[in-house]
LOKE-505048 format. One record per residue (C-alpha): residue number from 1; residue in one letter; x, y, z. Coordinates in steps of 0.25 Angstrom, whole numbers. Layout:
<rs>
r resi NUM, resn a, c1 X, c2 Y, c3 Z
...
</rs>
This chain:
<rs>
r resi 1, resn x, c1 -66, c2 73, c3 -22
r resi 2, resn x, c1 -63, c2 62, c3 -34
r resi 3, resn x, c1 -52, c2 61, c3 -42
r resi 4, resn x, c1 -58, c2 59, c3 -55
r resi 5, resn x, c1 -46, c2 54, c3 -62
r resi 6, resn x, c1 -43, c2 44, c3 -51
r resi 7, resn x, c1 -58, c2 39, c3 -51
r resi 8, resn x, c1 -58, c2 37, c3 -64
r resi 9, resn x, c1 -47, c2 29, c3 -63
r resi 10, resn x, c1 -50, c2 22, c3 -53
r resi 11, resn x, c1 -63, c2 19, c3 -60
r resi 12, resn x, c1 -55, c2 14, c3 -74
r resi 13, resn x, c1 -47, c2 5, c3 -63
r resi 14, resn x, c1 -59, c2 0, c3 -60
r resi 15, resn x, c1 -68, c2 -3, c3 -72
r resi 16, resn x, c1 -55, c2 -11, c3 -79
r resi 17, resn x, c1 -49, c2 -18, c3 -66
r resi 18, resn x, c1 -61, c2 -20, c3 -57
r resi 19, resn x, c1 -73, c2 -20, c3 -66
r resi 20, resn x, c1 -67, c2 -29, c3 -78
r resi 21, resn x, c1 -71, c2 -18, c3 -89
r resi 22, resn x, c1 -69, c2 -19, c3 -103
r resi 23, resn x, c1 -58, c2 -9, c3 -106
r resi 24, resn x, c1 -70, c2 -2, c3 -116
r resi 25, resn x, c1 -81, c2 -2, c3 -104
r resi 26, resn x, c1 -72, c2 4, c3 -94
r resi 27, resn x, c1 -65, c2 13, c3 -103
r resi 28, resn x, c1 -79, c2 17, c3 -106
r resi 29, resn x, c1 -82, c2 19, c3 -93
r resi 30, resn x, c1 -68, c2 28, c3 -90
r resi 31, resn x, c1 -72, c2 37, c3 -100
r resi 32, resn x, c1 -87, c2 38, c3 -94
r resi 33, resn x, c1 -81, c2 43, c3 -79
r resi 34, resn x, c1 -72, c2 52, c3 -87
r resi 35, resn x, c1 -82, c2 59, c3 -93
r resi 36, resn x, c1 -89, c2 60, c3 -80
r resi 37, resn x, c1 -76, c2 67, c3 -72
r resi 38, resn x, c1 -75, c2 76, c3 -83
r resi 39, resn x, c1 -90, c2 80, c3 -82
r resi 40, resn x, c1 -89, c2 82, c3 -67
r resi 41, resn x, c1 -76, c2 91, c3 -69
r resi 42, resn x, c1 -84, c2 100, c3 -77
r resi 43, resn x, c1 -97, c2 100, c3 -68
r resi 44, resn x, c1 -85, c2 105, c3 -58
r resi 45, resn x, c1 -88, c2 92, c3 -49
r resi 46, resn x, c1 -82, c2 80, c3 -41
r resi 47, resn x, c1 -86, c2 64, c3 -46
r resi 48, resn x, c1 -92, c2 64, c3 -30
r resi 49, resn x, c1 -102, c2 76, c3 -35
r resi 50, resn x, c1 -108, c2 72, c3 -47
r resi 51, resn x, c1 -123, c2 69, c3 -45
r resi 52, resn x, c1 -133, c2 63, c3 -54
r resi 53, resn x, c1 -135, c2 77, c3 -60
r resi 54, resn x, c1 -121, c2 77, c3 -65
r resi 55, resn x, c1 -123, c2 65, c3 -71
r resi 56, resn x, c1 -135, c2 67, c3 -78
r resi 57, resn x, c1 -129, c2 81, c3 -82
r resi 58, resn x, c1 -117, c2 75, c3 -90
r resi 59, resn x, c1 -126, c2 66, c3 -95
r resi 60, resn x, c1 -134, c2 76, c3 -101
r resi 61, resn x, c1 -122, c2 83, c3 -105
r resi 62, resn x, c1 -119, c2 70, c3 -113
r resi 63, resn x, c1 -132, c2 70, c3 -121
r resi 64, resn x, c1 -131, c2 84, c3 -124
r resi 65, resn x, c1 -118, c2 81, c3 -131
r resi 66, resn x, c1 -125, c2 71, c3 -139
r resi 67, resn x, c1 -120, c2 59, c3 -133
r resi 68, resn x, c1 -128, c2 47, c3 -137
r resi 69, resn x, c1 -137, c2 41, c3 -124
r resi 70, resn x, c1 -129, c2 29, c3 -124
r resi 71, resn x, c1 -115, c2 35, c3 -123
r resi 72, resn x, c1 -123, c2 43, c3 -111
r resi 73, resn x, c1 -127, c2 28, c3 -107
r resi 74, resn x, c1 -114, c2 24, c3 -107
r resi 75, resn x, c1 -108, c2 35, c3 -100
r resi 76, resn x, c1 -119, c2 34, c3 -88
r resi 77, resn x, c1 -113, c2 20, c3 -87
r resi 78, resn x, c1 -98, c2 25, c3 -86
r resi 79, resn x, c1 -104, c2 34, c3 -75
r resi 80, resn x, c1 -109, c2 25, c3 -68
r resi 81, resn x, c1 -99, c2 16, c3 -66
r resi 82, resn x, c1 -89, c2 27, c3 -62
r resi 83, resn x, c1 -97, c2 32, c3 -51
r resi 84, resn x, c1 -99, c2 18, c3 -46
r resi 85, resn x, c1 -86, c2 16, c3 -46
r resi 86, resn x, c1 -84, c2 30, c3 -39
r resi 87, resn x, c1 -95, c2 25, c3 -28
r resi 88, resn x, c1 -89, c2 11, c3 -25
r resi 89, resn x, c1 -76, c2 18, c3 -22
r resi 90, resn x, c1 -81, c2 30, c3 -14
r resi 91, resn x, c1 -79, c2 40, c3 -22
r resi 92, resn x, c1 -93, c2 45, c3 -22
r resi 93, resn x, c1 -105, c2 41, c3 -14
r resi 94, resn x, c1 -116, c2 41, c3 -24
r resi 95, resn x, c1 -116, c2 37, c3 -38
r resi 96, resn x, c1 -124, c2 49, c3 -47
r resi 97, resn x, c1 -126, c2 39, c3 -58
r resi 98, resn x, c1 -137, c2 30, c3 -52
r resi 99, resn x, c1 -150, c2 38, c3 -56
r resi 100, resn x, c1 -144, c2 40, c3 -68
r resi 101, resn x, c1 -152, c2 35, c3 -83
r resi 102, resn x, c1 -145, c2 32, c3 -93
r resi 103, resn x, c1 -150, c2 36, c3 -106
r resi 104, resn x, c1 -161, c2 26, c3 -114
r resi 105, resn x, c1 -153, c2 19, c3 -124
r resi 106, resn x, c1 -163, c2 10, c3 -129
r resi 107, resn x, c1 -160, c2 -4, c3 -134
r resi 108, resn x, c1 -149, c2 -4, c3 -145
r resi 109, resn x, c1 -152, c2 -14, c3 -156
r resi 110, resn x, c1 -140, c2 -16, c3 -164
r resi 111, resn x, c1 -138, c2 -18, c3 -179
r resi 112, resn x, c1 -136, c2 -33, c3 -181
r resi 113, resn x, c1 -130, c2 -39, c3 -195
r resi 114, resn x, c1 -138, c2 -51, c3 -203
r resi 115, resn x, c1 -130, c2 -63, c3 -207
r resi 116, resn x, c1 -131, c2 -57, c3 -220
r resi 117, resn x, c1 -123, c2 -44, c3 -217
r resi 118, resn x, c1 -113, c2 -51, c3 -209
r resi 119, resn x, c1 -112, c2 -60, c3 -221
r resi 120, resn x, c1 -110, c2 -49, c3 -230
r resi 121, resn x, c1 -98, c2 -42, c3 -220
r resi 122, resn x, c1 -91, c2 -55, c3 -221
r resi 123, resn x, c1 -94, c2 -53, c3 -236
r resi 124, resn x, c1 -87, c2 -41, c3 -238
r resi 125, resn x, c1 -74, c2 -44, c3 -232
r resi 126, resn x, c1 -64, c2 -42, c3 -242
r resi 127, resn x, c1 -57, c2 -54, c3 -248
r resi 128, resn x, c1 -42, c2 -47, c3 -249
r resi 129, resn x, c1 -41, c2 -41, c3 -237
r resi 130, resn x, c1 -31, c2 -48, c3 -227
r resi 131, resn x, c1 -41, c2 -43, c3 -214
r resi 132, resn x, c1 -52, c2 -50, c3 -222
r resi 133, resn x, c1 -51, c2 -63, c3 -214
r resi 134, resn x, c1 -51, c2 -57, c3 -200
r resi 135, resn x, c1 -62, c2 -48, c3 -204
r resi 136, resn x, c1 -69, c2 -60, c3 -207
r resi 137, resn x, c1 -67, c2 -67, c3 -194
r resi 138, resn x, c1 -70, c2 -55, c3 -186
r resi 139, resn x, c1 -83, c2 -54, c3 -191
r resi 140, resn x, c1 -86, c2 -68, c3 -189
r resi 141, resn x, c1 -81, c2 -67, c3 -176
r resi 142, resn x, c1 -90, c2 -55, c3 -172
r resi 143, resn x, c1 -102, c2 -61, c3 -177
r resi 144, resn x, c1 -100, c2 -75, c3 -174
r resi 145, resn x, c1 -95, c2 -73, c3 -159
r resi 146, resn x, c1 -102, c2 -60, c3 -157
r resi 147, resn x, c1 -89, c2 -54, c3 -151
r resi 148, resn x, c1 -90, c2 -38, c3 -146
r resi 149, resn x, c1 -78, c2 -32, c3 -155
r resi 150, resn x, c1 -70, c2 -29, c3 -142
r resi 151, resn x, c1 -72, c2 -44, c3 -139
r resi 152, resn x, c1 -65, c2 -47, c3 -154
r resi 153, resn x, c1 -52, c2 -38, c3 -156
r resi 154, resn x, c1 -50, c2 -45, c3 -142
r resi 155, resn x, c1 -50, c2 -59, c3 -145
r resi 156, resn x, c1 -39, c2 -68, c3 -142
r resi 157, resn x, c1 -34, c2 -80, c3 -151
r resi 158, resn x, c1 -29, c2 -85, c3 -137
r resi 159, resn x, c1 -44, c2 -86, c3 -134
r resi 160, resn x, c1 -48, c2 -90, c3 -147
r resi 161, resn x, c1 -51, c2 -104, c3 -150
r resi 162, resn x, c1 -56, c2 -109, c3 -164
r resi 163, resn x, c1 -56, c2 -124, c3 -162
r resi 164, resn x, c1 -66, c2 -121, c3 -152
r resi 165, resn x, c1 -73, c2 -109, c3 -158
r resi 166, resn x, c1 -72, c2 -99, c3 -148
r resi 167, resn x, c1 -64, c2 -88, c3 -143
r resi 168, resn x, c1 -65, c2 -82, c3 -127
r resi 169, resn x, c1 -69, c2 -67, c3 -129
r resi 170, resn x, c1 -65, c2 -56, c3 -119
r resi 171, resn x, c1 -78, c2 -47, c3 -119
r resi 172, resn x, c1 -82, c2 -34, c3 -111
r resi 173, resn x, c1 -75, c2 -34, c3 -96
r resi 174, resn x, c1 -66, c2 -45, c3 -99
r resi 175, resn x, c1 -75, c2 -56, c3 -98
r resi 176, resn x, c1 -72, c2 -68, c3 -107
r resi 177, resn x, c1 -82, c2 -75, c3 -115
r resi 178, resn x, c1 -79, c2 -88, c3 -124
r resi 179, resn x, c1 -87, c2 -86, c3 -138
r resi 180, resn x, c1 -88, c2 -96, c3 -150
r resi 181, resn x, c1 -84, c2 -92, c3 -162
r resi 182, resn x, c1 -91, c2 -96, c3 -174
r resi 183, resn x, c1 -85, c2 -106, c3 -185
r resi 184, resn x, c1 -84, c2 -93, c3 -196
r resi 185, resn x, c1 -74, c2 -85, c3 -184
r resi 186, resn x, c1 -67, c2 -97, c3 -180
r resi 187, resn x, c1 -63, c2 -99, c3 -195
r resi 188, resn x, c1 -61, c2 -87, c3 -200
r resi 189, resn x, c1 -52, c2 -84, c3 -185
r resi 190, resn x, c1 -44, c2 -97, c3 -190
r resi 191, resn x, c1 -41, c2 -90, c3 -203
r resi 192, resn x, c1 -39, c2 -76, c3 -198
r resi 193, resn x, c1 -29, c2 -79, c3 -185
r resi 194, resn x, c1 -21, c2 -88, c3 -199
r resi 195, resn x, c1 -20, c2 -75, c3 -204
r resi 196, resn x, c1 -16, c2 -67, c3 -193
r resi 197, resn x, c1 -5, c2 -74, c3 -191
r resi 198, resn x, c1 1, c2 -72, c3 -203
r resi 199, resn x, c1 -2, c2 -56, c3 -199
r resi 200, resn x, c1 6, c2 -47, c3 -190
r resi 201, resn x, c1 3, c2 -50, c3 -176
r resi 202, resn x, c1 7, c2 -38, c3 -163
r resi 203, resn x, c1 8, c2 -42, c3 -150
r resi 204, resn x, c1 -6, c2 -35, c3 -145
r resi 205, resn x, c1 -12, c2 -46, c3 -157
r resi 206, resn x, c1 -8, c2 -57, c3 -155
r resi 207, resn x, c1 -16, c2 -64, c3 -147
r resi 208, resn x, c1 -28, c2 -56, c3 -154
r resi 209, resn x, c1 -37, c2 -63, c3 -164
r resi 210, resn x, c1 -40, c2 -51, c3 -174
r resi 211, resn x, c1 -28, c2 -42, c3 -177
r resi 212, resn x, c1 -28, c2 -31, c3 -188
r resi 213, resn x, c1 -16, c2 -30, c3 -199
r resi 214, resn x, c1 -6, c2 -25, c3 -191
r resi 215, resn x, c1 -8, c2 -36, c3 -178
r resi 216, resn x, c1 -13, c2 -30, c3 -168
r resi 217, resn x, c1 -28, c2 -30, c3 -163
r resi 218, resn x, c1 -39, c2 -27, c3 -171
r resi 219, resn x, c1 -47, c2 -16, c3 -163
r resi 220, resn x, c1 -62, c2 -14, c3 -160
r resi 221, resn x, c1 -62, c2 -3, c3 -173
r resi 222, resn x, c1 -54, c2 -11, c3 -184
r resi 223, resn x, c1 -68, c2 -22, c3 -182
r resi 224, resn x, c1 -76, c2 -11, c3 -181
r resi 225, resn x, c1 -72, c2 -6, c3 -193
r resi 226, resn x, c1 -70, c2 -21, c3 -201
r resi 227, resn x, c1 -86, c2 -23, c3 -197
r resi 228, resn x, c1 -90, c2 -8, c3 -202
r resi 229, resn x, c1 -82, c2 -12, c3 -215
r resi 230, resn x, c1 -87, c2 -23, c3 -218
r resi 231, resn x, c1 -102, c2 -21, c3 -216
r resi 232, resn x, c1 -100, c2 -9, c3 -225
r resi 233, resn x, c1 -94, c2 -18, c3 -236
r resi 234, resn x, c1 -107, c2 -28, c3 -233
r resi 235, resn x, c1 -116, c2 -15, c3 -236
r resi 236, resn x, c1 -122, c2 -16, c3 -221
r resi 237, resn x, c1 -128, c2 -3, c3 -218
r resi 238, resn x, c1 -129, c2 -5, c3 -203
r resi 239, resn x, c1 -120, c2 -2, c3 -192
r resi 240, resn x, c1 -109, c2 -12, c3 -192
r resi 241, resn x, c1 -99, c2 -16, c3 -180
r resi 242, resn x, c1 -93, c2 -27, c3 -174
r resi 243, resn x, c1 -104, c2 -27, c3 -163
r resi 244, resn x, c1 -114, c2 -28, c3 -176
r resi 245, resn x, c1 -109, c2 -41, c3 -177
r resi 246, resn x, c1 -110, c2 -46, c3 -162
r resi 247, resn x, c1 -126, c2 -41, c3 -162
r resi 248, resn x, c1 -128, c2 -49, c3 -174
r resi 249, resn x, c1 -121, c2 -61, c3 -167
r resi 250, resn x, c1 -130, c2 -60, c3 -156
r resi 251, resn x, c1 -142, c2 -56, c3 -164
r resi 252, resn x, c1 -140, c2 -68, c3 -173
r resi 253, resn x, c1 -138, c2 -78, c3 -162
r resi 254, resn x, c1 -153, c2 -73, c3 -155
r resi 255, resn x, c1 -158, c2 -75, c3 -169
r resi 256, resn x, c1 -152, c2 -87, c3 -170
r resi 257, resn x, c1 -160, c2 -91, c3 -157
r resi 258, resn x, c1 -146, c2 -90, c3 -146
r resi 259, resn x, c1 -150, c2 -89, c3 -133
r resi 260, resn x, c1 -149, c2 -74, c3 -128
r resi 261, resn x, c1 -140, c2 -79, c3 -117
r resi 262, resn x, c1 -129, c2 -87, c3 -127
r resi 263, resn x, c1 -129, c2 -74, c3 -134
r resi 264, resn x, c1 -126, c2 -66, c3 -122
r resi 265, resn x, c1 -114, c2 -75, c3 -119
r resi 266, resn x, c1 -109, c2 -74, c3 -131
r resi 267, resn x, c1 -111, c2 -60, c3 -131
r resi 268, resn x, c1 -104, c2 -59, c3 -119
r resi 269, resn x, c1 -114, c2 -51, c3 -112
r resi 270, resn x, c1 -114, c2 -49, c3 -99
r resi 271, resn x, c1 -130, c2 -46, c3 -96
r resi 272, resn x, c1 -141, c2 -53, c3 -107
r resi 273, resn x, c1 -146, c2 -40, c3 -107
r resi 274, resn x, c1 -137, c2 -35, c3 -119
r resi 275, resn x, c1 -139, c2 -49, c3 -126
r resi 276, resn x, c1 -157, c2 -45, c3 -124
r resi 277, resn x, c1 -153, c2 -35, c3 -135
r resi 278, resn x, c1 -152, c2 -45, c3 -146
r resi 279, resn x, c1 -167, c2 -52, c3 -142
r resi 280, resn x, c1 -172, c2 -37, c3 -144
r resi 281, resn x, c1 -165, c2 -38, c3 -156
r resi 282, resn x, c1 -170, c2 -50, c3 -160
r resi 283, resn x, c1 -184, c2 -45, c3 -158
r resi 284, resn x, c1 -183, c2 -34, c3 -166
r resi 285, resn x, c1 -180, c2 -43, c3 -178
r resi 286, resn x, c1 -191, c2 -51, c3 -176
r resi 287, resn x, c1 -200, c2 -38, c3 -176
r resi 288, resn x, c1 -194, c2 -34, c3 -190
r resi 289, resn x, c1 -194, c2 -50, c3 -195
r resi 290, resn x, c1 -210, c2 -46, c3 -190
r resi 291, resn x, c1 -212, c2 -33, c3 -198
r resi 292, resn x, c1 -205, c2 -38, c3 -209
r resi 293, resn x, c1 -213, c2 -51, c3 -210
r resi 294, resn x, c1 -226, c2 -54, c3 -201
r resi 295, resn x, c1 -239, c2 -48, c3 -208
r resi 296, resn x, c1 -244, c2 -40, c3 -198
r resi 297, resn x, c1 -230, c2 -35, c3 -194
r resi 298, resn x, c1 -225, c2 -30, c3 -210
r resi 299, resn x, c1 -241, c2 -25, c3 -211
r resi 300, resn x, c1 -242, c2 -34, c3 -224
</rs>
């Protein structure tokens, strides 16, 4: 028998201490094996039980509930990792996860913002606002160092260095990354960190770059929520978020003709394989650049 509430503790343990998770991916995980041990509870069954069937039965469960094949996906993944992390330690013998699929996801393409439109969000920051100015430079920053917006309410003016133009990024599991800034964020982070020290500063803040009113860290929502705004007040009708502008960084750059690998270390990807979505995006605008223009493409 397992004590679920000792192997999932264990397995917490072990994602953060041993595995070097990002807080968000093992938490992610956590919640997976949770909802595993609850699903065997009600099937009346012990961790060391479950069989593929069981499995595949929750899964099934999942998608009658309506829930989308990539929170499925993402769920398998959870799974997964629990139950090697139950075999590595002995507590069961065979993992029931190996044979299973995980649903078709297809390739996502994301919604990438024009010069124009990013333009125009700058555009539409209020002149009389006192948040005006680190709105500015969070946007810069965003789409000039192409920064996951984790990677941005964490970064450190102890790591931050403008004569040089670049700033060491903290990404996903802990690794560190140095990435250049561009001339716009290293001036406009000049004139916002003047103003934030004329602000209230707590403890928590102050050795954080982006602080909100109060001094304290601005958190992954607040940008959320400045971006959403701001491509609202521009008129863009497409789905907006900090990571809009990290594809158009990327994007850009491939069009720009960057290598795929220099955008990948910027990126901060681990595999180039994430990074081969922006050539598949690349492709796709030449194909409309085709149908728009070429003759025997537009059927002119």
């Amino acid at each position: 028998m397992i004590d679920p509430e000792a192997a999932a503790r264990n397995f917490a343990r072990h994602l953060r201490l041993e595995r070097g998770l990002s807080a968000n991916t093992a938490k992610a995980y956590e919640n997976d094996a949770a909802h595993l041990i609850t699903y065997a509870a009600m099937q009346g069954k012990d961790l060391s039980e479950l069989q593929r069937a069981d499995i595949e039965g929750l899964l099934c469960e999942l998608h009658e509930m309506g829930v989308t094949a990539r929170t499925q996906a993402r769920l398998i993944a959870g799974v997964r990792n629990f139950f090697k992390y139950l075999k590595s330690e002995g507590y069961v013998a065979e993992d029931p996860t190996e044979m299973i699929e995980s649903p078709n996801l297809g390739r996502h393409l994301p919604d990438v913002l024009t010069v124009e439109e990013i333009d125009a969000m700058i555009a539409a920051l209020p002149a009389d606002k006192a948040e005006t100015l680190r709105n500015h430079a969070i946007i810069e920053t965003l789409y000039g160092s192409g920064l996951r917006v984790s990677e941005l309410v964490g970064l450190r003016i102890s790591r931050l260095s403008l004569e040089e133009g670049f700033v060491m990024v903290e990404g996903k599991g802990d690794k560190q990354r140095l990435v250049p800034l561009s001339p716009a964020s290293v001036e406009l982070i000049g004139e916002y960190m003047n103003q934030r020290a004329d602000g209230p500063i707590k403890r928590e803040g102050e050795d954080i770059l982006f602080l909100n009113r109060r001094g304290a860290p601005l958190t992954r929502v607040m940008v959320f929520y400045i971006i959403r705004d701001l491509a609202a007040a521009a008129g863009i009708i497409k789905k907006v978020s900090p990571h809009t502008l990290r594809h158009s960084f990327a994007t850009h750059l491939l069009e720009g003709g960057a290598n795929l690998r220099a955008i990948q270390e910027m990126l901060g990807h681990e595999s180039i394989a994430t990074t081969e979505i922006y050539l598949h995006l690349d492709r796709r605008r030449l194909r409309d650049e085709l149908l728009s223009h070429h003759p025997h493409f537009s059927g002119r």
